[in-house]
C-alpha positions as CSV (number, residue, x, y, z in Angstrom):
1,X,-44.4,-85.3,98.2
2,X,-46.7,-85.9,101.1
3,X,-44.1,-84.7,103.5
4,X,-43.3,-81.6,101.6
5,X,-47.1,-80.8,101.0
6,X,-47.2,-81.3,105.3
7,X,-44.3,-78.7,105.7
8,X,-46.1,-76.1,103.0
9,X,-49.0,-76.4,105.4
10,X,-47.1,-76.0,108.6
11,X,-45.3,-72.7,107.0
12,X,-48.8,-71.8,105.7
13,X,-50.5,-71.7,109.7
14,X,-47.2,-70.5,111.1
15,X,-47.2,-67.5,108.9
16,X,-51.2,-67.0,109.3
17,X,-50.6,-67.4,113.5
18,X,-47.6,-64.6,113.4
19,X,-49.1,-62.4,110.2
20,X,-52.6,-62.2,112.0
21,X,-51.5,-60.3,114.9
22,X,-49.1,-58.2,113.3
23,X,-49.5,-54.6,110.9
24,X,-48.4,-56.5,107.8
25,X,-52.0,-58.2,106.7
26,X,-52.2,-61.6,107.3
27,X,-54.2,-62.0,104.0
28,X,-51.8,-60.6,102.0
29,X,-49.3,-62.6,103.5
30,X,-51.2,-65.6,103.1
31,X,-52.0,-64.6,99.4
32,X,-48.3,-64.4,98.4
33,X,-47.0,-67.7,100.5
34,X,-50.3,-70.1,99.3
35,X,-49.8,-68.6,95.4
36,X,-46.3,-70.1,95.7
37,X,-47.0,-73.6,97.8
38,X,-50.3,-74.2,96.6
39,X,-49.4,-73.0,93.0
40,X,-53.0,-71.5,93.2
41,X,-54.6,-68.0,91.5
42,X,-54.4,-64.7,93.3
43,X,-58.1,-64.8,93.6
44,X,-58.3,-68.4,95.0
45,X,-54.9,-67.5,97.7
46,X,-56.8,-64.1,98.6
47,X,-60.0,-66.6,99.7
48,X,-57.4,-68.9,101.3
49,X,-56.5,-66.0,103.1
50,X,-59.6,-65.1,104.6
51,X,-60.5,-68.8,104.8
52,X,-57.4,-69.8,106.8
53,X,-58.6,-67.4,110.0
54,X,-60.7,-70.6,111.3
55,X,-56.7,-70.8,112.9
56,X,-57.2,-67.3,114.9
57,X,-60.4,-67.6,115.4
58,X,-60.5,-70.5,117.3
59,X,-57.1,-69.0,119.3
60,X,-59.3,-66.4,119.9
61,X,-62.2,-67.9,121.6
62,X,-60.1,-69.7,123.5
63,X,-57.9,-66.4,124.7
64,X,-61.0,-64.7,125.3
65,X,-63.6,-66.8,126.8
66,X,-64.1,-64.8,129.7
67,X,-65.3,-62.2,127.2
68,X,-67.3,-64.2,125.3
69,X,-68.9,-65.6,127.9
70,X,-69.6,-62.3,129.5
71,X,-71.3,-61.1,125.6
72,X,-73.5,-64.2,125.9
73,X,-74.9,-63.6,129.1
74,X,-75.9,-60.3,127.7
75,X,-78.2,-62.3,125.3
76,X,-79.4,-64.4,128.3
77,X,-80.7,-61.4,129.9
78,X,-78.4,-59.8,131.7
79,X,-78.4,-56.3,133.0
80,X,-74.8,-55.7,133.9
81,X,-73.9,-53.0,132.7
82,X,-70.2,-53.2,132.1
83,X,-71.4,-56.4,130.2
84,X,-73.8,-55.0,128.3
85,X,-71.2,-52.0,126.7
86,X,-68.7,-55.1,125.8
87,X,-71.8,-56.3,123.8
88,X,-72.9,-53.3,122.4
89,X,-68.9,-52.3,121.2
90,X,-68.9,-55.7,119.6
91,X,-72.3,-55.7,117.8
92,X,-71.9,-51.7,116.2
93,X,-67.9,-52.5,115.3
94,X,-69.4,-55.9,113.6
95,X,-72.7,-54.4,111.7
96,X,-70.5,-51.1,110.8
97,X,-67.3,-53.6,109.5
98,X,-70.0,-55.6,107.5
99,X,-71.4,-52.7,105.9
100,X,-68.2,-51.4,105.4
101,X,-66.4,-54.8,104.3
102,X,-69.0,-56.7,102.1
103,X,-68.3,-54.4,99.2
104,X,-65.0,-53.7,99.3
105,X,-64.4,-57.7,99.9
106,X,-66.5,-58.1,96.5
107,X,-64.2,-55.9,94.5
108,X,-60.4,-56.8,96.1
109,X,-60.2,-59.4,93.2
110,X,-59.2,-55.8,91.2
111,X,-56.7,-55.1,93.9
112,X,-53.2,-56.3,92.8
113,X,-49.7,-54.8,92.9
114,X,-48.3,-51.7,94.1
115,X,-52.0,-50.7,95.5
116,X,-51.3,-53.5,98.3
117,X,-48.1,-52.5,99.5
118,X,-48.9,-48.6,100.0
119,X,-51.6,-49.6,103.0
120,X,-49.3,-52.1,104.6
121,X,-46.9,-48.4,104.4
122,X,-49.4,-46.1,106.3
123,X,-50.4,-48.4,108.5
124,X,-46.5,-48.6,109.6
125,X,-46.2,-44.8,109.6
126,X,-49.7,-44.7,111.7
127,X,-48.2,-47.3,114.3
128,X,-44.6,-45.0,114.5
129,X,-47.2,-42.5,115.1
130,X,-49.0,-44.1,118.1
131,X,-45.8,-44.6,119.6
132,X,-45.5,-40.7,119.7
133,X,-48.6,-40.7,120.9
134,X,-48.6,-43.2,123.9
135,X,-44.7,-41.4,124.6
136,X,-47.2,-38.3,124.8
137,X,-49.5,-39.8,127.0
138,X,-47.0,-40.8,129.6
139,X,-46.1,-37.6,129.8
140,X,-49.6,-36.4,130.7
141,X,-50.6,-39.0,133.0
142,X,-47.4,-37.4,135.0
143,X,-49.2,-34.2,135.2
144,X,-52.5,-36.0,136.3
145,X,-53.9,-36.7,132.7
146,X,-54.8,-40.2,132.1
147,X,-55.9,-42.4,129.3
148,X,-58.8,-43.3,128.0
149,X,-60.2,-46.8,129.5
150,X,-62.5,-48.9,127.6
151,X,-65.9,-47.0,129.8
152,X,-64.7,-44.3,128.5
153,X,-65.7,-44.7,124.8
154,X,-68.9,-43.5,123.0
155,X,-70.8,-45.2,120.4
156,X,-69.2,-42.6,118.1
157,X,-65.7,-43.9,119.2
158,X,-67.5,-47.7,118.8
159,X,-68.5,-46.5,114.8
160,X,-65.1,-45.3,114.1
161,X,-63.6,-48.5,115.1
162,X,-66.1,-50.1,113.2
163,X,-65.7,-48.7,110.1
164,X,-61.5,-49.1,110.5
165,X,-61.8,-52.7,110.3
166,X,-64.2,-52.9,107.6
167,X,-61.3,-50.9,105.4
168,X,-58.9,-54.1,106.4
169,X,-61.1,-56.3,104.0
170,X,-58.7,-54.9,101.2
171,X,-55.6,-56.6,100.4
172,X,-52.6,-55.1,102.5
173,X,-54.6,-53.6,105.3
174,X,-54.0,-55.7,108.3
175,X,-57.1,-55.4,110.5
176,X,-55.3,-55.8,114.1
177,X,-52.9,-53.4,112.7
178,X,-55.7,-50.7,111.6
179,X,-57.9,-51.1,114.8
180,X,-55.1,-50.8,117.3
181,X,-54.2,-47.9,115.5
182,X,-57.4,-46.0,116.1
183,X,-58.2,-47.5,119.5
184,X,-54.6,-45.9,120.1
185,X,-55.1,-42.7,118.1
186,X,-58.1,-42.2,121.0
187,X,-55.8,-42.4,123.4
188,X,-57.0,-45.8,124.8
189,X,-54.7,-47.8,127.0
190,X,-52.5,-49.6,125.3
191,X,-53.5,-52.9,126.7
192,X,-56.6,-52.1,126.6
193,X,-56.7,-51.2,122.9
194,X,-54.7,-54.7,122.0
195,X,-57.7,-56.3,123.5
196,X,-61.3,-54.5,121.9
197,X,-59.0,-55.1,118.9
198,X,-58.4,-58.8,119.1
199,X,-62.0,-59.3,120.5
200,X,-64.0,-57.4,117.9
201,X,-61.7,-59.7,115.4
202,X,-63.3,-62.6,116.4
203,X,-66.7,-61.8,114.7
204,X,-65.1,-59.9,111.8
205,X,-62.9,-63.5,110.9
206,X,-66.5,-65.2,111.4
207,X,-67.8,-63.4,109.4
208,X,-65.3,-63.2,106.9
209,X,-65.4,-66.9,106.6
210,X,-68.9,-67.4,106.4
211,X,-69.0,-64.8,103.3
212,X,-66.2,-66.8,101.4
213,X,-67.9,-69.8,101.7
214,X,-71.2,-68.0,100.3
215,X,-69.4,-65.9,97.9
216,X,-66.3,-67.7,96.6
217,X,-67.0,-71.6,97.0
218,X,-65.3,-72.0,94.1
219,X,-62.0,-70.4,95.3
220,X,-62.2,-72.2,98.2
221,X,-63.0,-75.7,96.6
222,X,-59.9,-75.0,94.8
223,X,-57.4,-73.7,97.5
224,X,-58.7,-76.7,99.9
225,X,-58.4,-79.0,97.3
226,X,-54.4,-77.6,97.0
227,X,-54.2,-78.3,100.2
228,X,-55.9,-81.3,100.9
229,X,-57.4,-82.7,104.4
230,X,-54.5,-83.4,106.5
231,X,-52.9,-80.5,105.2
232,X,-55.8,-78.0,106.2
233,X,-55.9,-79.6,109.4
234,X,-51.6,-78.9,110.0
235,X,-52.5,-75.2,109.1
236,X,-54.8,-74.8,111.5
237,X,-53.6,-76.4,113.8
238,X,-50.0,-74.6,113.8
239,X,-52.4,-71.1,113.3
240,X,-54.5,-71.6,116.2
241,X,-51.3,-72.2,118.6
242,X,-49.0,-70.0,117.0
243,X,-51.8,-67.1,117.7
244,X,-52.4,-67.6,121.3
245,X,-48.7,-67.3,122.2
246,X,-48.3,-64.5,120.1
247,X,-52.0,-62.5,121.8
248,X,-50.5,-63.3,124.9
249,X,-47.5,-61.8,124.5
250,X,-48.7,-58.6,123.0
251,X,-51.0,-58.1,125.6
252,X,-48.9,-58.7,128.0
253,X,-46.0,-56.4,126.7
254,X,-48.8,-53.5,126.0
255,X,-49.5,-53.7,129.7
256,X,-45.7,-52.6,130.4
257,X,-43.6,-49.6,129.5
258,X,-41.9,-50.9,127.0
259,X,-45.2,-50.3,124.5
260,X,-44.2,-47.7,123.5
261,X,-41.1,-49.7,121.6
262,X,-43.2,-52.6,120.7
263,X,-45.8,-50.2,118.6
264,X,-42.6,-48.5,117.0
265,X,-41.5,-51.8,115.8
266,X,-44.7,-53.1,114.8
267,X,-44.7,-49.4,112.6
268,X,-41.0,-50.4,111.3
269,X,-42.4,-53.7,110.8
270,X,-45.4,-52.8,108.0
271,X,-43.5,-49.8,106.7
272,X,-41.0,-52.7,105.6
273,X,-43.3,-54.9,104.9
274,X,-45.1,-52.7,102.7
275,X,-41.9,-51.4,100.9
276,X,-41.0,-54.2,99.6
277,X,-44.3,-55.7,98.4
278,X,-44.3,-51.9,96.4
279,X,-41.2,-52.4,94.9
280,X,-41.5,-56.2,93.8
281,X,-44.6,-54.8,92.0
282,X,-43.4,-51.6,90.6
């Protein structure tokens, strides 16, 4: 039993290290996979769910250290200004996703069924959408139109992201998924928009986590408890590396022509996704 509970554990990261960076909701993943190994509630799995992004968070800190350190030199004082925009994209996108995410966190318990799969379904029809879009783009960078680079952003632009990924609090809206999306919708670079969405989803998943254990102890006591110590640890563990080989390689294949296939199959990805969730709850 020990050995199976180690394997439902390993499953449990893997799936929260692929599901993460993917359009298909990592929570909702996570809520269906730990309901069935953990034989827990769908309030205590949609907890887990958020609980179990200690995984990417760590991957992200790691992926993004350069980043991170550049955001806390900003608090030390410095004047760079390049520097100083990173922090002040990351601090509106995180107060705007709080404001955004705190309520609709407090009432997903209500949020079962069908209502779960249609986001994961406009989200896919979104990414298909992007790929149009970036197809677009290419076009007009040919004619001496290029895209939108990361100084190129407002604060409006920075709210809009914001509120995006406050929305991916409810069950079935993957956050990467959603962010991308817009940062992509702007015409951003694709590369570019892979990473301001990865990074800003470092603060959101801290935050996330912080707010389950203040709001849902209980569901957490419960879904550890599941789980037990050792096999927390193997989820994690299997999350965190899982999600830095799959960041690099998203960044890495956003920075190439073939983006424009990769968003479409992302897009195929959640439309699928989300079709079947709808129709094993119809």
């Amino acid at each position: 039993m020990q050995l199976v509970q180690l394997l439902y554990s390993a499953l449990l990261g893997l799936i929260q290290g692929i599901s993460e960076w993917l359009p298909i909701s990592s929570k909702t993943q996570i809520l269906i996979s730990s309901q069935y190994f953990l034989g827990i509630t769908y309030s205590q799995a949609y907890t887990f769910g958020l609980f179990m992004e200690i995984g990417t968070i760590l991957a992200s800190i790691i992926y993004f250290r350069k980043d991170i350190a550049a955001l806390a030199k900003v608090l030390l004082g410095s004047r760079d200004h390049e520097k100083r925009s990173l922090f002040t994209y990351v601090l509106v996108c995180t107060i705007v996703t709080g404001i955004i995410g705190v309520p609709l966190y407090i009432i997903a318990d209500s949020i079962t069924g069908v209502s779960v799969g249609i986001p994961m379904m406009v989200i896919g029809f979104v990414l298909v959408g992007d790929a149009l879009v970036i197809r677009y783009s290419k076009r007009r960078q040919a004619k001496g139109i290029n895209p939108r680079k990361f100084s190129d952003l407002k604060l409006r632009d920075y709210f809009v992201v914001g509120a995006v990924q406050g929305v991916s609090a409810l069950p079935g809206v993957s956050r990467s998924g959603a962010t991308t999306s817009a940062l992509l919708v702007m015409n951003v670079e694709p590369d570019e928009a892979f990473r301001l969405s990865f990074l800003i989803g470092i603060f959101a998943a801290i935050a996330a986590f912080g707010l389950t254990l203040f709001v849902s102890r209980d569901n957490v006591s419960a879904a550890f408890s599941a789980i037990g110590t050792e096999g927390f640890i193997v989820a994690i563990i299997v999350a965190t590396a899982v999600s830095l080989l799959l960041i690099d390689f998203l960044i890495r294949i956003a920075s190439k022509s073939k983006i424009v296939y990769l968003t479409a199959a992302l897009g195929a990805i959640a439309i699928g996704s989300g079709v079947v969730y709808f129709l094993l709850n119809l």
